[in-house]
Residue frames relative to the residue before (quaternion, step in Angstrom):
aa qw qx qy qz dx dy dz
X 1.0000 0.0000 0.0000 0.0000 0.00 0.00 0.00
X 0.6393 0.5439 -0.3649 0.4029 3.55 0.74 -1.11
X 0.6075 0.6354 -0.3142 0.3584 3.61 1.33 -1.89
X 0.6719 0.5839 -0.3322 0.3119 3.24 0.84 -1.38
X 0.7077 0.3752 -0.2879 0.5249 3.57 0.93 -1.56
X 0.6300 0.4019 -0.5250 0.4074 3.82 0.04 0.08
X 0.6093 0.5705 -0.3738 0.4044 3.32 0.59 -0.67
X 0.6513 0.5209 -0.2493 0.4923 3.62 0.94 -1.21
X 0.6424 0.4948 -0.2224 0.5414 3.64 1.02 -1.29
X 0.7509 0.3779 -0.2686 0.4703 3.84 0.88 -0.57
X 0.7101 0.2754 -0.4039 0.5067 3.55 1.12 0.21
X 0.4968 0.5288 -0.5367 0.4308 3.65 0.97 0.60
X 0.2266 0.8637 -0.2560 0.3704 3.41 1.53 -0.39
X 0.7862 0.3158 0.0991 0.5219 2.92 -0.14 -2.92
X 0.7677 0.3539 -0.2849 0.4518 3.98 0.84 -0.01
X 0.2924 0.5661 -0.5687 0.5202 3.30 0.93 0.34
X 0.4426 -0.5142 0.6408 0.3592 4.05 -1.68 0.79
X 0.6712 -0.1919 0.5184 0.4939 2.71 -2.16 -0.48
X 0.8358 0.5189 -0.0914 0.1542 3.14 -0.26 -1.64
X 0.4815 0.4950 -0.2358 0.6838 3.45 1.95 -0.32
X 0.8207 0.1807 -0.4376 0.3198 3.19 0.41 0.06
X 0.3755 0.7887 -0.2852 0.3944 3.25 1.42 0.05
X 0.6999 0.6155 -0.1729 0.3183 3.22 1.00 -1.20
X 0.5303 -0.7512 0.3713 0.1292 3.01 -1.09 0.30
X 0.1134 -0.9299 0.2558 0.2386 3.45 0.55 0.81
X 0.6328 -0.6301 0.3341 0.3016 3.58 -1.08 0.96
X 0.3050 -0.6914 0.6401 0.1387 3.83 -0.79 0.94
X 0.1420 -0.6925 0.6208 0.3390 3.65 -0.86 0.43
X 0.7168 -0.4496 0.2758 0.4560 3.52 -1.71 0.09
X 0.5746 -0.5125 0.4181 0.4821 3.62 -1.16 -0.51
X 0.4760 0.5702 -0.5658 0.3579 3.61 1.25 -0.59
X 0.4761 0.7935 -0.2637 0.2723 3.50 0.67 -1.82
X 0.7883 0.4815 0.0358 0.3814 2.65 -0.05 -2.00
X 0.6929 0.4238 -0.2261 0.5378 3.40 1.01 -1.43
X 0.6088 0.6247 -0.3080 0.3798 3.87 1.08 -0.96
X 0.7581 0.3754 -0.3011 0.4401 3.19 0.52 -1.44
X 0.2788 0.7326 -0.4109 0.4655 4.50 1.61 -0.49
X 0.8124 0.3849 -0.1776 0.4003 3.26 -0.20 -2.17
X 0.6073 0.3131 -0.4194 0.5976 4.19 0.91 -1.06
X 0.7749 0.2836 -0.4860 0.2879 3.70 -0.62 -0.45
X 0.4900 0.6326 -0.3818 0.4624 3.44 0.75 -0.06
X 0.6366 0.4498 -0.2807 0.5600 3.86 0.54 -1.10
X 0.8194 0.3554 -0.3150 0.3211 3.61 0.64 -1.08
X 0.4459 0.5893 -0.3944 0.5462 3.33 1.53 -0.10
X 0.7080 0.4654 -0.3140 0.4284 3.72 0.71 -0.68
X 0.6827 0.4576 -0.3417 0.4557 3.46 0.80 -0.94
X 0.4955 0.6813 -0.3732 0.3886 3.65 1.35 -0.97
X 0.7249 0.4581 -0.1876 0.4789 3.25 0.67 -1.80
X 0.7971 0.3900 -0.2506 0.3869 3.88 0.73 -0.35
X 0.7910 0.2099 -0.3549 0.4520 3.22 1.30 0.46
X 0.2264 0.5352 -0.6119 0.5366 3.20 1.47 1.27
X 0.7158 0.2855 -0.4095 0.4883 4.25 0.33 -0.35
X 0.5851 0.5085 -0.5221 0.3557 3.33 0.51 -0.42
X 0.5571 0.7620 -0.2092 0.2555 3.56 0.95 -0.92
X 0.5379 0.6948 -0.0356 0.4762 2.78 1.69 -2.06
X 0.7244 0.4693 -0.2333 0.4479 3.17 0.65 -1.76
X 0.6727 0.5039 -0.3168 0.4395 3.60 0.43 -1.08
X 0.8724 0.3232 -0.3032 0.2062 3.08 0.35 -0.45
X 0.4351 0.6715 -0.3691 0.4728 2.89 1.88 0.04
């Protein structure tokens, strides 16, 4: 089982270009970065407040 996934992982390896691996990979900005934080963050918050709101009702 193990052989198999190294094997698989060693011929994804040998097909990658030259040039894909070479590269350099793109950073996004901080605004970006800071945006996409603030929406998952709200949806974790709203998640977390109407799983209690939930609670309450049912109690």
């Amino acid at each position: 089982m193990v052989t198999r996934i190294l094997l698989a992982l060693g011929l994804a390896l040998l097909a990658v270009p030259a040039n894909a691996a070479t590269a350099s990979a793109q950073v996004p900005e901080g605004s970006s970065l800071t945006l996409f934080a603030l929406g998952f963050a709200g949806l974790l918050l709203g998640r977390r407040l109407s799983m209690r709101k939930n609670d309450e009702r049912k109690d």
